[in-house]
gemmi code that builds the backbone of each chain (N, CA, C; Angstrom):
import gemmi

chains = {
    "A": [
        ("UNK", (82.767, 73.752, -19.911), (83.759, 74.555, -20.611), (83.389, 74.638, -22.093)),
        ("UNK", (83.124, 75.776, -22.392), (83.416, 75.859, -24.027), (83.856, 75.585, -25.122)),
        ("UNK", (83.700, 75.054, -25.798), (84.711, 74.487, -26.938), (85.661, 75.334, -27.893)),
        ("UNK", (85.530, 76.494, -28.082), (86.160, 77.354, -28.284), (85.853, 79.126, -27.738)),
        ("UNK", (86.468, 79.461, -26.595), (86.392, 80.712, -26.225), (87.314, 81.697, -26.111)),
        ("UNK", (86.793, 82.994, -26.390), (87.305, 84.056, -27.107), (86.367, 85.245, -26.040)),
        ("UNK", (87.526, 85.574, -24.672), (87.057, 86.316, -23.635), (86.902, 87.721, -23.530)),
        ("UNK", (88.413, 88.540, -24.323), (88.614, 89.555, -23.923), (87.525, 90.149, -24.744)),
        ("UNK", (86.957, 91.451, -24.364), (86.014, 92.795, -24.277), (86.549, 93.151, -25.543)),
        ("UNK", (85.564, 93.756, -26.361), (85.986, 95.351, -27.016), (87.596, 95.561, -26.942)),
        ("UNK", (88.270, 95.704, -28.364), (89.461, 95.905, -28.102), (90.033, 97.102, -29.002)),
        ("UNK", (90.531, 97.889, -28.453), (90.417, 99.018, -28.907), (92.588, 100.092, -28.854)),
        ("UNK", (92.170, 100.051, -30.247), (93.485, 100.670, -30.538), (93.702, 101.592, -31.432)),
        ("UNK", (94.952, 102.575, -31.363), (95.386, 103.510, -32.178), (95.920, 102.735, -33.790)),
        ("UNK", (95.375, 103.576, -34.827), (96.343, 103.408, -35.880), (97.288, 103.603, -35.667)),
        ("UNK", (97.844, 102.617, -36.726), (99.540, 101.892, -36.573), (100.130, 101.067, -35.527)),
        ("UNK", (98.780, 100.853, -34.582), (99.567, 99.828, -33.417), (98.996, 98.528, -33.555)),
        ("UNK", (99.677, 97.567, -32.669), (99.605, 96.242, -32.674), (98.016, 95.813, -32.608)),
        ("UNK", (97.516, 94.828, -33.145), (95.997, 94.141, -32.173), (95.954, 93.244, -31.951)),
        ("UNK", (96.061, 92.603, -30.734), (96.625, 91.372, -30.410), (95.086, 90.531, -30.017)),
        ("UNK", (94.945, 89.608, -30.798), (93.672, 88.548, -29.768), (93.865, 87.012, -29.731)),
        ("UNK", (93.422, 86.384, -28.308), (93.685, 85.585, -28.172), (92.799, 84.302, -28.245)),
        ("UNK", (92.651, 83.441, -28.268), (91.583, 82.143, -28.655), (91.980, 80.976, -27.497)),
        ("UNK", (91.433, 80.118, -27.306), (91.903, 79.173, -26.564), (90.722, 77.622, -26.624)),
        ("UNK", (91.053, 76.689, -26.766), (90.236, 75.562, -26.912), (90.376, 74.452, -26.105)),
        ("UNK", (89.413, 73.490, -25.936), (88.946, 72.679, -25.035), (89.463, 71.205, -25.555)),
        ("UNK", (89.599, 71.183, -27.180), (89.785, 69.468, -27.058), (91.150, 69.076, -27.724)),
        ("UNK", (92.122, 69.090, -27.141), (93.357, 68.500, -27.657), (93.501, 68.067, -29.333)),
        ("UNK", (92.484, 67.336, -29.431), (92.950, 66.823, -30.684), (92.266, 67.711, -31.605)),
        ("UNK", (92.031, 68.686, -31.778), (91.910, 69.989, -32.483), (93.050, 69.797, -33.553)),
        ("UNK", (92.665, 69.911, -34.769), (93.872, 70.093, -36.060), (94.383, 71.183, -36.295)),
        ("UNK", (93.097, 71.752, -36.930), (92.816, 72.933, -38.121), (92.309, 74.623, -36.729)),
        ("UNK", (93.178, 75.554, -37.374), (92.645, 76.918, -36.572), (92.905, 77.602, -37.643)),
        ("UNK", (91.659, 78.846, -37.679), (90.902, 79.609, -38.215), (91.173, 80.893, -37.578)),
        ("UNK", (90.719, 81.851, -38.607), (90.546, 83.105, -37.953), (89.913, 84.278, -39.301)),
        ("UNK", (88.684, 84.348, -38.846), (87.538, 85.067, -39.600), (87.107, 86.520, -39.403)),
        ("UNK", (87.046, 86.956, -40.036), (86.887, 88.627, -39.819), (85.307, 88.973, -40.472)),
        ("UNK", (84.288, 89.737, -39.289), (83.267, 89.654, -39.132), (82.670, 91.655, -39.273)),
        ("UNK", (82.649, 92.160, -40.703), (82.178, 93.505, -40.857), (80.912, 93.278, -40.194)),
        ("UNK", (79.912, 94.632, -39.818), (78.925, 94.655, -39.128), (77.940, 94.316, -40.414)),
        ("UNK", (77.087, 93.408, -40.002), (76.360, 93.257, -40.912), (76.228, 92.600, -42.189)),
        ("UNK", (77.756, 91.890, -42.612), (78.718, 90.902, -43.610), (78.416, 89.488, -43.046)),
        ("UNK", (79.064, 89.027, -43.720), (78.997, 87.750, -43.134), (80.935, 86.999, -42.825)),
        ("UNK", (81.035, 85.848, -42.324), (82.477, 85.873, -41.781), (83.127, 85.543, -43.360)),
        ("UNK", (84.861, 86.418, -42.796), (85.548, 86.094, -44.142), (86.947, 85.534, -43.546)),
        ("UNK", (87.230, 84.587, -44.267), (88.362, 83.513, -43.837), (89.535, 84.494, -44.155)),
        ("UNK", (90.235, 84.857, -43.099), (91.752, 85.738, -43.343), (93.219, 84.804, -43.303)),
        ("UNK", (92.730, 84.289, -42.030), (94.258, 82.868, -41.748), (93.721, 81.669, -41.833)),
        ("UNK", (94.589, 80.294, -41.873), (94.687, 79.338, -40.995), (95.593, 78.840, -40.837)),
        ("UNK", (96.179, 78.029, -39.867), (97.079, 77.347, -39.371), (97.089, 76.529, -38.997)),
        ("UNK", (98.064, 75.046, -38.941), (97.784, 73.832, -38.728), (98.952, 73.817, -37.944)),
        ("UNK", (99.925, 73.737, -37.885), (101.199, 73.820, -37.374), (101.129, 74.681, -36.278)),
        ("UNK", (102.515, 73.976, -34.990), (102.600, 75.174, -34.363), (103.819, 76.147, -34.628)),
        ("UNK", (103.839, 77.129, -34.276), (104.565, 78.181, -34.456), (103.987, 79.304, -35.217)),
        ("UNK", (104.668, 80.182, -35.740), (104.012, 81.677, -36.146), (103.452, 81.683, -37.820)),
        ("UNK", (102.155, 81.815, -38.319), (102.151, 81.900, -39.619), (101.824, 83.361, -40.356)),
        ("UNK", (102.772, 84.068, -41.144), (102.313, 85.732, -41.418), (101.912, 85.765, -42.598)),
        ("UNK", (100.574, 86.554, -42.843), (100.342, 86.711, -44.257), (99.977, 88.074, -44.235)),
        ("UNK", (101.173, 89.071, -44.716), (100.952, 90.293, -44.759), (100.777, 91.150, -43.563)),
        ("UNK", (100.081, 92.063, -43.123), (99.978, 92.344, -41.957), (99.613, 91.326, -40.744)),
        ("UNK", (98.718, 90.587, -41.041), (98.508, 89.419, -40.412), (99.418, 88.598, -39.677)),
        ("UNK", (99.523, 87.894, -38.515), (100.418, 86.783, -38.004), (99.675, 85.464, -37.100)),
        ("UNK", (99.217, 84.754, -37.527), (98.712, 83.571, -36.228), (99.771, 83.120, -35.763)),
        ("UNK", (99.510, 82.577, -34.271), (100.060, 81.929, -33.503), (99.337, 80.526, -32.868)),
        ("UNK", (100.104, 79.446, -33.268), (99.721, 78.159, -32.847), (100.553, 77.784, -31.985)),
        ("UNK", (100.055, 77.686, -30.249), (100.469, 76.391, -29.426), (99.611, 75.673, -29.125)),
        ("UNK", (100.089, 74.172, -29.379), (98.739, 73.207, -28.905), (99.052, 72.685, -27.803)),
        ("UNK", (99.968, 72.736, -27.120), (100.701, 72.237, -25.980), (99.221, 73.183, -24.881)),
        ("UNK", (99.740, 74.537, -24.940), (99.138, 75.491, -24.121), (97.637, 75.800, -24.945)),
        ("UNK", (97.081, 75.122, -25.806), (95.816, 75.000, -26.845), (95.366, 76.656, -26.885)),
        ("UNK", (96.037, 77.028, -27.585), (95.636, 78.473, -27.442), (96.090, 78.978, -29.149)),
        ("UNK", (95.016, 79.622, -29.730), (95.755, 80.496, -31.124), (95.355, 82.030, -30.985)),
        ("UNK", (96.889, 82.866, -31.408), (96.395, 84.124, -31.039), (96.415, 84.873, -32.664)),
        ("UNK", (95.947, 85.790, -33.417), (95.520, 86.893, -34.187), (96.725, 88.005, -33.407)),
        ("UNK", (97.503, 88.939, -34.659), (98.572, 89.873, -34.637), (97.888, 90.472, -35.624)),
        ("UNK", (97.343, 91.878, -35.651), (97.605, 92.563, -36.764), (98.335, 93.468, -36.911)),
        ("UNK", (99.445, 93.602, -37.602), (100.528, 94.634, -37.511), (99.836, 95.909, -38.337)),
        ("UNK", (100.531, 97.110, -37.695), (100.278, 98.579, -38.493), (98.211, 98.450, -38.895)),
        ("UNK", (97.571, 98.502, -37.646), (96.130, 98.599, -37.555), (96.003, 99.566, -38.264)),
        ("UNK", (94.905, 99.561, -39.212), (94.411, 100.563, -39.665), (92.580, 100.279, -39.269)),
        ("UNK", (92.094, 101.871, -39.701), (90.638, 101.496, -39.843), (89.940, 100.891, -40.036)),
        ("UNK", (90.222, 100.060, -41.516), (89.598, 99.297, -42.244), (89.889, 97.758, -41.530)),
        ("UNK", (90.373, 97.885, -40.264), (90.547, 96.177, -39.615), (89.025, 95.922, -38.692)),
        ("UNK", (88.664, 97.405, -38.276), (87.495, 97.508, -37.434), (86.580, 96.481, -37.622)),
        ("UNK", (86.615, 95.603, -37.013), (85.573, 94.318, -37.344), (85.506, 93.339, -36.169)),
        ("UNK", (84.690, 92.482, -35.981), (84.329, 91.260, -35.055), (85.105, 90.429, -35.729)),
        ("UNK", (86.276, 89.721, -34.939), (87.310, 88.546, -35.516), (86.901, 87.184, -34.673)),
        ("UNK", (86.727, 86.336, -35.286), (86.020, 85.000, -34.408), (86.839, 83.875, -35.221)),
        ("UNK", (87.697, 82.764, -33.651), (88.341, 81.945, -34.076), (87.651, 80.828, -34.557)),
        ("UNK", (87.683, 80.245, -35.060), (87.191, 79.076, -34.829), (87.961, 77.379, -35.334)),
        ("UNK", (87.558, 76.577, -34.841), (88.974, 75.144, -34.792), (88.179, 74.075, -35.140)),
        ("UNK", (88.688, 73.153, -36.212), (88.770, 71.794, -36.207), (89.192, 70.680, -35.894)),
        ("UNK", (88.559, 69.513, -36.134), (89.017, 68.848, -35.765), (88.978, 67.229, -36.424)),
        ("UNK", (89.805, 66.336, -36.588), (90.142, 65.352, -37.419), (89.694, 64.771, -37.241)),
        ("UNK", (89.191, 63.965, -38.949), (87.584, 63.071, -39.116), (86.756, 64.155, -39.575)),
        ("UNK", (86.585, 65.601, -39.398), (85.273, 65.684, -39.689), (85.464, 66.889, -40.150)),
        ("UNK", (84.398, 67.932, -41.088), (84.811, 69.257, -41.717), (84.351, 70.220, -40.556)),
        ("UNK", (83.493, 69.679, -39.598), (82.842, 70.761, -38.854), (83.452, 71.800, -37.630)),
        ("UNK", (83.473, 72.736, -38.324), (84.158, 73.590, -37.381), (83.657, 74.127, -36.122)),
        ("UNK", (84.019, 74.680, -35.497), (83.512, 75.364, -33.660), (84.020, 76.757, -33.209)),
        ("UNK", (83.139, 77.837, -33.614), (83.548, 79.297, -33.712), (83.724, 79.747, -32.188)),
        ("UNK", (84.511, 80.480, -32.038), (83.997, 81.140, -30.897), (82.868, 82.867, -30.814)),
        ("UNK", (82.921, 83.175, -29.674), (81.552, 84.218, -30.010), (82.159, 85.433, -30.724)),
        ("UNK", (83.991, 85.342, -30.408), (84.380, 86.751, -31.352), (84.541, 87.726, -30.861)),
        ("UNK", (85.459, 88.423, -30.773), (86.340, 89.661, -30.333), (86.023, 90.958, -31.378)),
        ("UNK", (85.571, 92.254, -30.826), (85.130, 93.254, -31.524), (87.116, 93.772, -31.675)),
        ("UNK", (87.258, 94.402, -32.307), (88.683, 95.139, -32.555), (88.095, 96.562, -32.842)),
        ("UNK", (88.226, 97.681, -32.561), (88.174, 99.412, -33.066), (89.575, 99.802, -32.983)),
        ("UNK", (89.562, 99.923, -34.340), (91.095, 100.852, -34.429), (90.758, 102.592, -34.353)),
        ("UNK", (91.021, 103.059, -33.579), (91.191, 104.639, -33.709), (91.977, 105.392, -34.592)),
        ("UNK", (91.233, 106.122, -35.239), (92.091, 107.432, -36.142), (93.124, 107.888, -35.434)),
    ],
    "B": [
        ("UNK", (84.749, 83.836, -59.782), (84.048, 82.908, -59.135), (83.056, 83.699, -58.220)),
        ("UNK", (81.283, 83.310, -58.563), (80.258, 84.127, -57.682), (80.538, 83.948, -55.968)),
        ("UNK", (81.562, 82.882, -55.488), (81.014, 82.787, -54.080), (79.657, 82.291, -53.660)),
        ("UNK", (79.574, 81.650, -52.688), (78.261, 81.067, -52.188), (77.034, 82.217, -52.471)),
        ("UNK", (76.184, 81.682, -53.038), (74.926, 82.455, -53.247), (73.725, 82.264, -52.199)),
        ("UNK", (72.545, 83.424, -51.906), (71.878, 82.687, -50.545), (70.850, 83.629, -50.978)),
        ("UNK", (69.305, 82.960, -51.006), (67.941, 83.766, -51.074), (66.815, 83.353, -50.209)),
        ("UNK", (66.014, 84.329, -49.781), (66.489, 85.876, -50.074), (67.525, 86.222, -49.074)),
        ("UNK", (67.780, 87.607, -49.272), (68.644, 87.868, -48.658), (67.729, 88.775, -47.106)),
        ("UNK", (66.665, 89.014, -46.783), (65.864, 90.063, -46.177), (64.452, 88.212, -46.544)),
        ("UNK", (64.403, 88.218, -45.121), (62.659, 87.427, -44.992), (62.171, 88.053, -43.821)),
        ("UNK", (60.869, 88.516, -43.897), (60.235, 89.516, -42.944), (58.490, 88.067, -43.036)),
        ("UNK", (58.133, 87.070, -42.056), (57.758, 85.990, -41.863), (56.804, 86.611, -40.795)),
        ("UNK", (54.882, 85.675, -40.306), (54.598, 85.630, -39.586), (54.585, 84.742, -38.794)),
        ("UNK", (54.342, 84.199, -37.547), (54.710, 83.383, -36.881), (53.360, 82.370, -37.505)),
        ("UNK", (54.001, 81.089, -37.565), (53.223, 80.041, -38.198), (53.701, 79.312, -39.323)),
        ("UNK", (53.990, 80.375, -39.963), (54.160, 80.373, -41.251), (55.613, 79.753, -41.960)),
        ("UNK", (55.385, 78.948, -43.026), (56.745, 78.233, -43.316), (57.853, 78.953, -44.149)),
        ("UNK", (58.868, 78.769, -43.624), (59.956, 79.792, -44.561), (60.883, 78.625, -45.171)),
        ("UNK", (61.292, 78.896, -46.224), (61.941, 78.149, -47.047), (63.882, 79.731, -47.058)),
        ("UNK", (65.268, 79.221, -46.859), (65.753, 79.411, -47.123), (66.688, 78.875, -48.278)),
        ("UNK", (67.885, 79.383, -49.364), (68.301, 78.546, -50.755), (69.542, 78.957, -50.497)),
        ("UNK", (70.663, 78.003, -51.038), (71.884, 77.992, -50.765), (72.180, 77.737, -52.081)),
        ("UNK", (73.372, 78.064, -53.184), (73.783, 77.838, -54.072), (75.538, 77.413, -53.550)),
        ("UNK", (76.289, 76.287, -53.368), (77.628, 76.468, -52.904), (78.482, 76.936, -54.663)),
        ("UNK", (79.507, 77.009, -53.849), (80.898, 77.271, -54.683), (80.924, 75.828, -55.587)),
        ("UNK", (81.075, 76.094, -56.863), (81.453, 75.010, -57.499), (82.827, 73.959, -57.225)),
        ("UNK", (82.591, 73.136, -57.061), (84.085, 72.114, -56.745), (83.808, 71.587, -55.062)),
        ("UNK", (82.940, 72.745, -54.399), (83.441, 72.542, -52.895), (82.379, 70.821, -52.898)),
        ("UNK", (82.774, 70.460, -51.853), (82.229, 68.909, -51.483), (81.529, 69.501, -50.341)),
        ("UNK", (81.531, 70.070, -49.072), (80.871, 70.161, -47.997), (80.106, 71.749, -47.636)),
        ("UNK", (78.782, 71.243, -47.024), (77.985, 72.646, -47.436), (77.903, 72.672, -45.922)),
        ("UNK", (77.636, 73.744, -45.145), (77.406, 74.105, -43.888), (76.301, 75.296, -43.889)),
        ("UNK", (74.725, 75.052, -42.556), (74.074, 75.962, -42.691), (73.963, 76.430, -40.951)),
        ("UNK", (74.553, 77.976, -40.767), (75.081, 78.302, -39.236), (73.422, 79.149, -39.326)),
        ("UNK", (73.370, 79.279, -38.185), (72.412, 80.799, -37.483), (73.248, 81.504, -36.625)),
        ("UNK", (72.869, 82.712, -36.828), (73.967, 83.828, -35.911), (73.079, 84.617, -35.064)),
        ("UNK", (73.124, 84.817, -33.842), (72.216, 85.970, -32.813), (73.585, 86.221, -32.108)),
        ("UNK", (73.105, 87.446, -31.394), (74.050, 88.649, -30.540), (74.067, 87.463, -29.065)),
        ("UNK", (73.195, 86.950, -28.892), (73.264, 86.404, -27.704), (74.177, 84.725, -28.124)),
        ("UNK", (73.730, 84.200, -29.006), (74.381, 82.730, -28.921), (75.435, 82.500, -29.816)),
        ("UNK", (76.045, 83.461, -31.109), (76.952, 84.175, -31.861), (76.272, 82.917, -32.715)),
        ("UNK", (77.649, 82.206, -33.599), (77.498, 81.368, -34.559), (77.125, 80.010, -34.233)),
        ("UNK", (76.505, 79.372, -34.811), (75.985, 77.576, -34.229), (75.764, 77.053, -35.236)),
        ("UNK", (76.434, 76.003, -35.898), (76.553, 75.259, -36.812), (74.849, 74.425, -36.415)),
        ("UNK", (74.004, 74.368, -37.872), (72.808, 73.680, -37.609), (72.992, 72.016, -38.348)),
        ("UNK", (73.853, 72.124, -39.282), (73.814, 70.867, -40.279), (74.777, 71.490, -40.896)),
        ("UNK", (75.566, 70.201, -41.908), (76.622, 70.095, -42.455), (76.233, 68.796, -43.667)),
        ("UNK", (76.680, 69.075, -44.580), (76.352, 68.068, -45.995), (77.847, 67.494, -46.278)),
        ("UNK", (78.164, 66.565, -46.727), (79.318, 65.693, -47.320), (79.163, 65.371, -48.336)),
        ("UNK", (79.142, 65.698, -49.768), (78.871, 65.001, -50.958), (77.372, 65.059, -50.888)),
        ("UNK", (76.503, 65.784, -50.462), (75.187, 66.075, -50.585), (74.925, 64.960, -49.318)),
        ("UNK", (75.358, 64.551, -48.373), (75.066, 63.515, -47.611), (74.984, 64.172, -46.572)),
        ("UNK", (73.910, 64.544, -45.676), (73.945, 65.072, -44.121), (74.605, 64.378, -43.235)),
        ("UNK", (75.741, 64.815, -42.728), (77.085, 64.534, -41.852), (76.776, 64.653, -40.342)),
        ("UNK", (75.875, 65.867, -40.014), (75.696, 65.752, -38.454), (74.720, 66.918, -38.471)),
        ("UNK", (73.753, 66.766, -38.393), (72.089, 67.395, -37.625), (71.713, 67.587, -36.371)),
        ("UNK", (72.927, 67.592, -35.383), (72.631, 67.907, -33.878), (72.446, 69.096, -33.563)),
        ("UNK", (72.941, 70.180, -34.562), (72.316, 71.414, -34.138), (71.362, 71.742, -34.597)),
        ("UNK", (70.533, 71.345, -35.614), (68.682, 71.860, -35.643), (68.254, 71.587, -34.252)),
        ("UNK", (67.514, 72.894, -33.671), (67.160, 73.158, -32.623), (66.140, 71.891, -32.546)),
        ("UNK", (65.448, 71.997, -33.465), (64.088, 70.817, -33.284), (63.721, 70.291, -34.745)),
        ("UNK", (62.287, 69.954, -34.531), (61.736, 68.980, -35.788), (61.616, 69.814, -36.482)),
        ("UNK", (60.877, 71.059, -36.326), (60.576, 72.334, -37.321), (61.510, 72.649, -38.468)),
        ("UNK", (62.939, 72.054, -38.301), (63.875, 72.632, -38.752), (64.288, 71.513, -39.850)),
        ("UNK", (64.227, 71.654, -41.526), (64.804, 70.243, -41.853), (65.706, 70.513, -42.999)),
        ("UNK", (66.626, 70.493, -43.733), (67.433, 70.490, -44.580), (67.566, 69.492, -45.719)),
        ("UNK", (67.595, 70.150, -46.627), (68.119, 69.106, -47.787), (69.291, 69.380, -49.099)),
        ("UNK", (69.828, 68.458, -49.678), (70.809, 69.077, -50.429), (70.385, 67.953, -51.228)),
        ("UNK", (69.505, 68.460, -52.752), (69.413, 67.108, -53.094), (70.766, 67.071, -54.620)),
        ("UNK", (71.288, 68.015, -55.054), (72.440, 67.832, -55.526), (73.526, 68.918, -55.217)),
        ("UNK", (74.886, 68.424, -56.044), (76.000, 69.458, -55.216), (75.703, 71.047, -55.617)),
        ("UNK", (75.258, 71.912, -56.086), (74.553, 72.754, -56.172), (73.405, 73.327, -55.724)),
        ("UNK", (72.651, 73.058, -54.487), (71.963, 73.556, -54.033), (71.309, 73.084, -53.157)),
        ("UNK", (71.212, 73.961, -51.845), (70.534, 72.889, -51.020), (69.925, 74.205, -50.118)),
        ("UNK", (68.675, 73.640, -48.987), (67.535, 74.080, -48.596), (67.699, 74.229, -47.324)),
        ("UNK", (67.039, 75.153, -46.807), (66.814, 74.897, -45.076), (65.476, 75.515, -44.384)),
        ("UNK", (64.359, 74.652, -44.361), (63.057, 75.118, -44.312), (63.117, 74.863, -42.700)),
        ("UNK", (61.860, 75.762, -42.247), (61.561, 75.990, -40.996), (59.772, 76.448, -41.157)),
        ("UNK", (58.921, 75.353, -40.460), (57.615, 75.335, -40.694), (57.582, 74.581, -39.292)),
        ("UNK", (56.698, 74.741, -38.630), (56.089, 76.483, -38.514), (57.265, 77.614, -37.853)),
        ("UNK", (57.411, 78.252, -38.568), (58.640, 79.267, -37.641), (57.773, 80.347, -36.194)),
        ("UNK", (58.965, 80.867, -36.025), (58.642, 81.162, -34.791), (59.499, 82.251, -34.140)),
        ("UNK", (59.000, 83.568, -33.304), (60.015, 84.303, -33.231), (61.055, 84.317, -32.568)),
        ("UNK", (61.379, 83.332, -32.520), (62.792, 83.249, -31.357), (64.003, 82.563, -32.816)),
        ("UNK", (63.290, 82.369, -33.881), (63.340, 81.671, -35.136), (64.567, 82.985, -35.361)),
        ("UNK", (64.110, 84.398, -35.207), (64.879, 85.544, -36.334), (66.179, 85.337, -35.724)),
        ("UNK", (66.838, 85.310, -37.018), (68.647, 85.483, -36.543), (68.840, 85.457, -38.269)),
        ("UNK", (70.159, 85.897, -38.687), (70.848, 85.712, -39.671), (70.976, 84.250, -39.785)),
        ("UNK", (70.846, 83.943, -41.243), (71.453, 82.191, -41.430), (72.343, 82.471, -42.424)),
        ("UNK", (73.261, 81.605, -42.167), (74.655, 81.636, -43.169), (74.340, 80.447, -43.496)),
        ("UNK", (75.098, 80.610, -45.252), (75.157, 79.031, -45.641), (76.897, 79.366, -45.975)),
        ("UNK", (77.578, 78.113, -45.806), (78.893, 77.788, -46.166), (79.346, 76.680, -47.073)),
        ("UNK", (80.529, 77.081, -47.882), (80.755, 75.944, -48.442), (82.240, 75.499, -48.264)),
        ("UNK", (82.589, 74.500, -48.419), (84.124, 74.479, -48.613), (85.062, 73.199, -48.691)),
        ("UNK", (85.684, 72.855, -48.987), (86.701, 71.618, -48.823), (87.805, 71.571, -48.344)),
        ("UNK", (87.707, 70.366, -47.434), (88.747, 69.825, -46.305), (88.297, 70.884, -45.295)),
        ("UNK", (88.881, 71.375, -44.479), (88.436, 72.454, -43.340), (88.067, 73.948, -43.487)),
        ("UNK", (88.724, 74.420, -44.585), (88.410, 75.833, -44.952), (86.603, 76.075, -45.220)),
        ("UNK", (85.837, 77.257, -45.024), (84.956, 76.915, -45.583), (84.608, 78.716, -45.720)),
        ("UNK", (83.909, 78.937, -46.563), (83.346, 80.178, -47.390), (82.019, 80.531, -47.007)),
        ("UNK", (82.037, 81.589, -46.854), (80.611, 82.116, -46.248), (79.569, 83.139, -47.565)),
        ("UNK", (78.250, 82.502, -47.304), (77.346, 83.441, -48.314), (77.121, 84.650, -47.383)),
        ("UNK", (76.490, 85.442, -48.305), (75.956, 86.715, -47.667), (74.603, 86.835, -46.062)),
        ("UNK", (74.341, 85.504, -46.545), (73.500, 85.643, -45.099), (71.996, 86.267, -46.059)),
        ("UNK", (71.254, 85.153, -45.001), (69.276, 85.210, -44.618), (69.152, 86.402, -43.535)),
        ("UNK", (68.613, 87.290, -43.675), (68.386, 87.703, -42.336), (66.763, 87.726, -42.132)),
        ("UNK", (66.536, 86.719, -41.060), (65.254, 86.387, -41.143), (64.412, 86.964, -40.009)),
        ("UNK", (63.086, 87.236, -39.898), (62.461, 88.459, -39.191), (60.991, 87.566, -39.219)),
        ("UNK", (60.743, 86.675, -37.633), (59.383, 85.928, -37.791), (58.603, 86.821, -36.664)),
        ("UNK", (57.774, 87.777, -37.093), (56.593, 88.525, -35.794), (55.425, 87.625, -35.290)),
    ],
}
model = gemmi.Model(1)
for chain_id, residues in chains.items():
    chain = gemmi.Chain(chain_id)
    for i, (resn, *xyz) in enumerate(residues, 1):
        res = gemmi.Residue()
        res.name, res.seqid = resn, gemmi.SeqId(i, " ")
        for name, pos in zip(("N", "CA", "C"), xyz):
            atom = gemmi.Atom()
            atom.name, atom.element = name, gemmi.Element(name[0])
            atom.pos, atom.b_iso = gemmi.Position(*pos), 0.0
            res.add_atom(atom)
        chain.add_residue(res)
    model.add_chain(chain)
structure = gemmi.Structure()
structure.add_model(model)
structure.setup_entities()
């Protein structure tokens, strides 16, 4: 099993609608969750994190932490164009700085 | 604040031949991280620094591969003899406590 995987395909939506992605991890004692936004050809840029469970919003943005069900999901409200990017979770874990990405979810928002 | 700095940015290498990559971190950060990225294996943490102290080296693929950080400002990631299975983007990261910041990326090219 993977240590952090990130399944669904190509995800593809209209401006102004929801983009929902989901993450899910392998080792319980996971702290720290991430969520990085990947332009073609950029390198990753830190948008959220969350330590806690329950909902954290920053702006259009919303993470979702359950560690019960070890899963963090990415909300972007009112998609626009400019979200079009590879989003890759990735999680820590206590004791150590090193993080564990997953391979990353493409998002296309449509005009 | 420049953000992590990374040279060059474009290495076009023959197979044999030793490549030297350069990392400049963020001032203040304590922990440096150096990933490789391919379409097939996404992101893979190779080494991680603590106070210029190498923290965990289980992902250099092999011996070829060696790192150094000899102060908090700058640190190395040579690959002699490289090799073409070698080309992928290398990220260097910096950051403290779990967050961590991404440079622009090596994109390295060994024929």
């Amino acid at each position: 099993q993977k240590e952090v995987e990130q399944n669904s395909g190509p995800l593809s939506v209209p401006e102004g609608a929801i983009a929902s992605l989901n993450c899910t991890y392998s080792d319980r004692g996971s702290q720290s969750f991430f969520w990085y936004r990947q332009y073609s050809g950029k390198s990753p840029e830190l948008i959220m994190f969350i330590y806690s469970n329950g909902d954290k919003e920053d702006g259009r943005f919303t993470a979702q932490l359950n560690k019960a069900s070890q899963y963090v999901s990415l909300l972007i409200r009112d998609s626009q164009p400019s979200d079009s990017a590879t989003y890759l979770c990735a999680v820590g874990h206590y004791g150590n700085n090193r993080l564990a990405f997953g391979k990353g979810n493409q998002v296309v928002v449509i005009p | 604040d420049a953000g992590v700095i990374q040279s060059p940015r474009h290495e076009v290498t023959e197979m044999g031949q030793e490549v030297t990559l350069r990392c400049k971190p963020i001032s203040g950060h304590n922990s440096l991280f150096w990933y490789r990225q391919t379409m097939m294996r996404g992101l893979e943490l190779l080494i991680y620094f603590n106070n210029n102290v190498p923290i965990d080296d289980s992902g250099m693929p092999e011996d070829r591969f060696s790192a150094k950080m000899p102060n908090a400002s700058f640190s190395t990631l040579k690959i002699q003899p490289s090799e073409p299975r070698d080309s992928a983007v290398y990220f260097c990261a910096s950051g403290f406590s779990y967050e961590q910041y991404f440079g622009p990326g090596t994109r390295l090219t060994v024929t």
